[in-house]
C-alpha positions in Angstrom: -24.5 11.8 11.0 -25.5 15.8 10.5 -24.7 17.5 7.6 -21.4 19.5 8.9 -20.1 16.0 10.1 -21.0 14.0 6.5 -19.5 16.8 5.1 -16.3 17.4 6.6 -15.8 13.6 6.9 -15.9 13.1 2.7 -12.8 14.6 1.9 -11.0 16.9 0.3 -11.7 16.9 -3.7 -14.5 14.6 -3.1 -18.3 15.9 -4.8 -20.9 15.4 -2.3 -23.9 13.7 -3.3 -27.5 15.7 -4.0 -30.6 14.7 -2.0 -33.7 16.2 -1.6 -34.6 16.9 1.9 -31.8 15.7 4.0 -32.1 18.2 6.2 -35.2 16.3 7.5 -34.6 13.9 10.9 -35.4 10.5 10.0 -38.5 10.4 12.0 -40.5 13.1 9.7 -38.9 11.1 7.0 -40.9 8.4 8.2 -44.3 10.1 8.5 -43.9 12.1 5.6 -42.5 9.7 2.4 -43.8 6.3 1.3 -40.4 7.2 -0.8 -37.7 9.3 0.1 -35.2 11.1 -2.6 -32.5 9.5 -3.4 -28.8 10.4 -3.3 -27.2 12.0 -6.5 -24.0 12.2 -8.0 -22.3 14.5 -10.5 -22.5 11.1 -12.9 -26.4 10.7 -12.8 -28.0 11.0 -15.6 -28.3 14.7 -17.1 -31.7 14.9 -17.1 -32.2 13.8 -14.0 -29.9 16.4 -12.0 -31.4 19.0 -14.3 -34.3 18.6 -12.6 -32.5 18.1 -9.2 -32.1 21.9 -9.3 -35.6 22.1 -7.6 -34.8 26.0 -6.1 -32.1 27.6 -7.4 -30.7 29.9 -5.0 -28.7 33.2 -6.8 -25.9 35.0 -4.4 -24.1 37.9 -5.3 -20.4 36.6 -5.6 -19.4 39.9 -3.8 -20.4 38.4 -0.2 -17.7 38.3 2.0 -19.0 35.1 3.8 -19.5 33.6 0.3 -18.0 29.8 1.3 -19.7 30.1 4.8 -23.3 31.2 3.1 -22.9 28.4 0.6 -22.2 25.8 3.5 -24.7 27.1 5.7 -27.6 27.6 2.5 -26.3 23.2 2.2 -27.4 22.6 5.6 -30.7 24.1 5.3 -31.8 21.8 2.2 -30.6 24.2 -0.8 -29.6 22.0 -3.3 -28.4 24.1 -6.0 -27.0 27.7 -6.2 -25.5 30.7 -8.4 -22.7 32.8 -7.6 -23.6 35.9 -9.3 -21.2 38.0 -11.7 -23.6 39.8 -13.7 -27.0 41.3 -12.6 -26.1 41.4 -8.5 -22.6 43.3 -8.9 -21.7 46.6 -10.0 -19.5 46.9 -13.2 -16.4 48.1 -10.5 -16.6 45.0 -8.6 -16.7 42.5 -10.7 -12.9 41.4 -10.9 -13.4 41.4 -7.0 -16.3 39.5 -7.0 -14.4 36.8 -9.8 -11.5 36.3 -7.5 -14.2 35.7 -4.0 -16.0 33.0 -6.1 -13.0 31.3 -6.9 -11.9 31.6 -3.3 -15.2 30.4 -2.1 -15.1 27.2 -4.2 -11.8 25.9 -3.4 -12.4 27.1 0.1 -15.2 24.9 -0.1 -13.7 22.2 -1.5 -11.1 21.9 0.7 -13.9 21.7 3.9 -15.0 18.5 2.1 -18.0 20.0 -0.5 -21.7 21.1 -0.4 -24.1 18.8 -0.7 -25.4 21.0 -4.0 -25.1 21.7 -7.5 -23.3 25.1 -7.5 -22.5 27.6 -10.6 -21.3 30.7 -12.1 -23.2 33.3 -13.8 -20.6 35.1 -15.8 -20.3 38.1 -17.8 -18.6 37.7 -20.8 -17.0 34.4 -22.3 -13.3 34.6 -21.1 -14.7 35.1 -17.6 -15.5 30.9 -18.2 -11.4 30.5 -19.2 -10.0 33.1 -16.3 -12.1 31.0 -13.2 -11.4 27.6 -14.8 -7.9 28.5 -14.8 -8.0 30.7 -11.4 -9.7 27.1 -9.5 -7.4 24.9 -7.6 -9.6 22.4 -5.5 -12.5 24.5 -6.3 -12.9 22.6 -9.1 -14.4 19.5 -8.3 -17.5 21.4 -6.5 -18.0 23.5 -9.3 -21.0 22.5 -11.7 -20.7 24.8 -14.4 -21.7 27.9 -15.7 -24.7 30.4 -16.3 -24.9 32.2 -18.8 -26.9 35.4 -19.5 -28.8 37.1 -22.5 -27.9 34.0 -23.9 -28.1 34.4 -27.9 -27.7 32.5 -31.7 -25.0 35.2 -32.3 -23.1 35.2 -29.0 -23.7 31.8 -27.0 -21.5 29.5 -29.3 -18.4 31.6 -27.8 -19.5 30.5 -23.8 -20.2 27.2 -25.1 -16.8 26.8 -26.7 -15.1 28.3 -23.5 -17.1 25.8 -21.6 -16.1 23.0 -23.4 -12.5 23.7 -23.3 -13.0 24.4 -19.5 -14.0 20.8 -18.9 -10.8 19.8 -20.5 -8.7 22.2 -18.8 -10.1 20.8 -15.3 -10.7 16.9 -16.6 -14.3 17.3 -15.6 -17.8 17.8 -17.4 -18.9 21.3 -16.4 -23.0 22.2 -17.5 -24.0 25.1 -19.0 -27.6 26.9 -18.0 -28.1 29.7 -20.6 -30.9 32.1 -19.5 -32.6 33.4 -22.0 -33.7 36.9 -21.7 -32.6 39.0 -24.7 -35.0 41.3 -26.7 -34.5 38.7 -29.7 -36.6 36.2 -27.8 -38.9 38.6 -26.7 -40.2 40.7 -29.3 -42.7 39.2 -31.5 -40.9 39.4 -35.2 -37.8 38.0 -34.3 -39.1 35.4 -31.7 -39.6 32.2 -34.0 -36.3 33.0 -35.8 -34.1 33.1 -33.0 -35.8 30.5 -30.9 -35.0 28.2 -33.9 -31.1 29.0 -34.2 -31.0 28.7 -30.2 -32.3 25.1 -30.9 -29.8 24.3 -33.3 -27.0 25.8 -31.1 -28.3 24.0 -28.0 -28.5 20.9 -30.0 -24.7 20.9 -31.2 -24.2 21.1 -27.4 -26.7 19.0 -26.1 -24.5 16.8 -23.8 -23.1 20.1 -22.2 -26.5 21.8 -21.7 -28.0 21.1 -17.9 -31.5 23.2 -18.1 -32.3 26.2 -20.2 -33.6 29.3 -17.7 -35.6 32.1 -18.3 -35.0 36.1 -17.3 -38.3 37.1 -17.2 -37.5 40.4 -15.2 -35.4 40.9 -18.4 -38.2 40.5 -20.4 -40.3 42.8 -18.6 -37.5 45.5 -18.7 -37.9 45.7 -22.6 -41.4 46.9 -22.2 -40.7 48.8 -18.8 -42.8 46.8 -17.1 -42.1 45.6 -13.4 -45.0 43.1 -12.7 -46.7 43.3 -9.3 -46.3 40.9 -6.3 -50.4 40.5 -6.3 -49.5 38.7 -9.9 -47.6 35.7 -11.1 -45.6 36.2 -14.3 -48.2 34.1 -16.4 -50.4 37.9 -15.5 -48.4 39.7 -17.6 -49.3 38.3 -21.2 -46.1 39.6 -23.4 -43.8 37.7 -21.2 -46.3 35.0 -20.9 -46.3 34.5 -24.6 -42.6 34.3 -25.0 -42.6 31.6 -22.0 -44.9 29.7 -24.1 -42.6 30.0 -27.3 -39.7 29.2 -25.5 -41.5 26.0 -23.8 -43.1 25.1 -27.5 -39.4 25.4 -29.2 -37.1 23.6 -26.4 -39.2 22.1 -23.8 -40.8 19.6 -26.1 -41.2 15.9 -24.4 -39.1 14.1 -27.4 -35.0 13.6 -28.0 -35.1 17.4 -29.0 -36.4 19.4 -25.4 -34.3 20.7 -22.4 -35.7 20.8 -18.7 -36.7 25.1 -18.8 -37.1 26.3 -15.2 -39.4 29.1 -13.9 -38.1 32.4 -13.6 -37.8 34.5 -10.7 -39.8 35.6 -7.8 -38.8 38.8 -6.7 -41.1 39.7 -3.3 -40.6 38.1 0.2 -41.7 41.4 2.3 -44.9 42.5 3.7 -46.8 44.4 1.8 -50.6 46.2 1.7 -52.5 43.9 -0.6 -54.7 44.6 -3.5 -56.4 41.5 -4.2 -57.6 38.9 -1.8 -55.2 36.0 -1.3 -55.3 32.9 -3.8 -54.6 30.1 -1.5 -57.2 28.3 -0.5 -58.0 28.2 3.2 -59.3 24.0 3.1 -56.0 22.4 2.8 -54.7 24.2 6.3 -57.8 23.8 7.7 -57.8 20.0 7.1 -54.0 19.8 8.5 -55.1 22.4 11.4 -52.5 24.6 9.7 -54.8 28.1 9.3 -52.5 30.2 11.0 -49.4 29.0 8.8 -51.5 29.5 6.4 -51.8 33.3 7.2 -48.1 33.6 7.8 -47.7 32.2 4.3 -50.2 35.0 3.0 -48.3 37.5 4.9 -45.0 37.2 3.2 -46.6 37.0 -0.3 -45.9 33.4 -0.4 -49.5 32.6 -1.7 -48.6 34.3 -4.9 -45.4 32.4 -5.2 -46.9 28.6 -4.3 -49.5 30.1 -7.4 -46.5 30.8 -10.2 -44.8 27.4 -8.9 -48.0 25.6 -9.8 -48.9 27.9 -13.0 -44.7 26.6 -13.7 -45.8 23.4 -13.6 -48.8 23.6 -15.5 -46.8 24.9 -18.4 -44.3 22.7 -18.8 -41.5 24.2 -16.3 -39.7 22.6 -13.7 -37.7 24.3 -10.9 -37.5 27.8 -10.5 -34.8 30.8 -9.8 -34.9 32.0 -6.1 -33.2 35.3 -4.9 -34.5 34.1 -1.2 -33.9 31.3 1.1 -37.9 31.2 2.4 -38.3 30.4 -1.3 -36.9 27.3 -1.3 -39.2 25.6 0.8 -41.9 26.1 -1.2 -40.7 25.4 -4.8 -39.6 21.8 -3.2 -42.9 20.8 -1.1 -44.4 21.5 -4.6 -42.2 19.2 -6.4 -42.4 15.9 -4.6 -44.8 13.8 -5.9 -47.8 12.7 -4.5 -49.3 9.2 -3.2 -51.9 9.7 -6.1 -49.7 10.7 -8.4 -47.1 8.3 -8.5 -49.5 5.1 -8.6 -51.0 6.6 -11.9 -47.7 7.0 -13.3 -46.9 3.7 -12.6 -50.4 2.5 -13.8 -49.5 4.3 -17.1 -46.0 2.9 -17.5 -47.3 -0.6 -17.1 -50.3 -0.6 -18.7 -50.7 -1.7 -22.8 -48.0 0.0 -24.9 -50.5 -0.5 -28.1 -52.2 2.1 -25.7 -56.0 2.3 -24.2 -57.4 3.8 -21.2 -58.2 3.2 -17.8 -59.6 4.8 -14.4 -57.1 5.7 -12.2 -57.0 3.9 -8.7 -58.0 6.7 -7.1 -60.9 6.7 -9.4 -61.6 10.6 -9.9 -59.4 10.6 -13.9 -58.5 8.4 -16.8 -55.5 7.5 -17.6 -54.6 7.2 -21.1 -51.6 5.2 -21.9 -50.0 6.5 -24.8 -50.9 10.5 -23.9 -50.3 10.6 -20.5 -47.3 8.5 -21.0 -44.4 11.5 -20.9 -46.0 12.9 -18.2 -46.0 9.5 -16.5 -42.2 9.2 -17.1 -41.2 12.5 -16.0 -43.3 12.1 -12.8 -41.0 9.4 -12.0 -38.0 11.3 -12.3 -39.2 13.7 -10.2 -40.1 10.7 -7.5 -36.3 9.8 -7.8 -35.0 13.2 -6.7 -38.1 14.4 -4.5 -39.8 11.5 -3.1 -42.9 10.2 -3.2 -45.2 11.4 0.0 -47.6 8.9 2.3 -51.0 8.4 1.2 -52.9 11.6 2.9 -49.8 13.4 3.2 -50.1 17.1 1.3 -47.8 19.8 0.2 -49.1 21.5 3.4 -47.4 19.0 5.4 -43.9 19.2 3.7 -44.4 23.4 4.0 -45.2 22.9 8.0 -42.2 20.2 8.5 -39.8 22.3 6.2 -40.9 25.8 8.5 -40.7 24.2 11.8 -37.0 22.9 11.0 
C-alpha cells in the first residue's frame, strides 16, 4: 500500500503512525536493514518520539499549499515538521498565517493524517489558546507547540497555555522551547538562567518533547552570520553556549531533555574557500564518487560534518529549513551493524561493570561508562533501524537520492 493510499484509508481523526524510512520499497528495505524502524504512535514513550524528530522540517505557515506541502513533505520520508508563526512571517501576516495553519491541520485531518509529528511555532502565549480553540479535526494531527526565545521569566505563561490546551482538546500536546535569547547567550547570565530553565522545564517535564536551539539567534547578538565553509561548533561563542546548554539539560540521568541541533541555513552553490571535508574513501568503496561531488556541490559536506559534530556533543536531530536536508540528518542517524552489537554487548554484559573488546575488535567496551550511550543507541535502532553488516551511511544517502 503507498503512502497516499495508507493514508487516506485511516480515517478521519485517526493519528498516523511515525516510521522512519517508509518511503523506501521493500526490496532496499531488504538490502539495506538487518532492522528496520518501527512504527510509532502518539502514545510511545516521550523520549522515544523525541528523538523520532530526526529532521525537522520548518515552513512558513503563510504557504498557500500549506496541507498539500505537508502531505507531500509525508510522502517523501519527513517525519516531523513546524508551521512557522514567528521568524518566517512578517509582523502583517501573522493573523493570516494563524488562520492557514489551522486550516491546514484540520484540512489534513480530515484527508486521513500525515504520517509525522507536526507543530506550531507561535509568537506570543495566547497564540497557543486562539489555535487550540480555532482547530476542529485539526486537532488530533497536531503535536504541540514551539516555542521561541524561550525564557525563566516568560516560558511558564506558553507552558500554562499549553497545558490548558491539552485539556481544551482531550489530548497531550508537547512543547519544544528553542532557546535562543541573549540570557543564554552571554556569559554572566548564562549559568543563572540555564538553572531556572531547568527548574521550569522540570515542573513540566511530562509536557516537554526536546529542547531546540536558535543558534542563528545567537549569532545575531554578536552580529555574526557564520559561513557555509563552517559548522556552527566554528564559531566558539555559540559553541560555548551549546555546550552549557547540553551540560545543564542534556545530562544522561532522570534530569536531561533530548536537545537537537540547530539550523543549517545553505543548500545553494557557492565559490568555496576551503577544500571539502568529506572524505573521498567511503564513495569510492560504494563506487559513489560522483554523488559524492554532487553532495560537495550543494554544501552538503559541511552539513553531514555539523550532523556528526551534533552527535559528538550530545545532540540528536536537527532543525531543517530544506527538504535535501532531511536525507542526510536521517542516513546519519540509523545505527550501524557495529554499533548496535556493542550496544547490546554492553547492556548484557556484568552490571557490577568491567570491560571487554568489542566484536568487531578495534574498541573496548566498558560496561558501566559506555552504558547510556549503549541505551540510547537502542532507542535510536527503534526509530531508525539498524543497517546490514557492510552497509554505510553512503548507502542510505544513495537509496534516499535515487528515490
Amino acid at each position: 500500500m503507498s503512502v497516499s493510499e495508507e493514508i487516506t484509508s485511516s480515517g478521519v481523526g485517526v493519528a498516523v503512525p511515525v516510521r522512519h524510512f517508509h518511503h523506501l520499497d521493500p526490496e532496499t528495505h531488504g538490502r539495506l536493514f538487518l532492522r528496520p524502524p518501527q512504527a510509532l504512535g502518539p502514545d510511545e514513550d516521550r523520549a522515544v518520539l523525541a528523538v523520532a524528530l530526526g529532521a525537522t522540517l520548518y515552513v512558513p505557515a503563510t504557504r498557500p499549499d500549506l496541507a498539500e506541502t505537508i502531505l507531500r513533505r509525508s510522502g517523501d520520508g519527513v517525519c516531523s515538521m513546524v508551521l512557522d508563526l514567528e521568524d518566517a512571517v512578517a509582523d502583517h501576516h501573522v493573523e493570516a498565517a494563524l488562520l492557514n495553519a489551522v486550516d491546514a491541520l484540520d484540512r489534513i485531518a480530515l484527508l486521513g493524517g500525515a504520517r509525522m509529528q507536526l507543530f506550531v511555532r507561535v509568537r506570543a502565549a495566547e497564540d497557543i489558546r486562539r489555535i487550540s480553540s480555532l482547530l476542529t479535526t485539526g486537532a488530533q494531527v497536531l503535536s504541540g507547540f514551539v516555542i521561541p526565545k524561550f525564557g525563566s521569566a516568560t516560558g511558564g505563561a506558553f507552558l500554562d497555555e499549553l497545558a490548558a490546551a491539552s485539556g481544551r482538546l482531550g489530548k497531550r500536546l508537547y512543547a519544544m522551547p528553542v532557546l535562543e535569547s541573549s540570557e543564554v547567550v552571554h556569559r554572566e547570565t548564562r549559568d543563572e538562567e540555564l538553572a531556572k530553565i531547568a527548574a521550569l522545564l522540570d515542573e513540566h517535564r511530562a509536557r516537554i518533547l526536546a529542547v531546540r536551539i536558535g543558534a542563528t539567534d545567537m549569532c545575531g547578538a554578536f552580529g555574526i552570520r557564520r559561513d557555509r565553509d563552517l559548522t556552527i561548533y566554528d564559531v566558539r561563542v555559540v559553541a560555548d553556549a551549546i555546550a552549557a546548554i547540553v551540560n545543564f539539560l542534556g545530562r544522561a540521568d532522570d534530569t536531561g531533555h533530548v536537545i537537537t541541533g540547530p539550523v543549517w541555513e545553505y543548500f545553494a552553490d557557492h565559490e568555496r574557500m576551503f577544500r571539502p571535508t568529506l572524505r573521498a574513501t567511503p564513495f569510492e568503496e560504494h563506487d559513489e564518487v560522483r554523488f559524492r561531488q554532487q553532495l560537495v556541490s550543494r554544501d552538503m559536506d559541511g552539513l553531514l560534518r555539523e550532523i556528526t559534530l551534533d552527535r559528538a556533543n550530545g545532540i540528536q536531530g536537527k532543525t531543517v529549513i530544506h527538504p535535501t536536508h532531511v536525507a542526510a540528518v536521517h542516513a546519519l542517524s540509523a545505527v550501524t551493524h557495529e554499533e548496535y552489537h556493542d550496544a547490546l554487548d554492553i547492556l548484557g554484559g556484568e552490571s557490577v561493570g568491567g570491560v571487554q573488546a568489542s566484536g568487531y575488535r578495534n574498541k573496548m567496551n566498558e560496561m558501566r561508562p559506555h552504558r547510556s550511550w549503549a541505551e540510547r543507541t537502542l532507542v535510536r535502532a527503534k526509530v531508525f533501524g539498524v543497517t546490514n553488516e557492510g552497509v554505510a551511511f553512503v548507502d542510505l544517502l544513495t537509496a534516499l537520492a535515487i528515490r
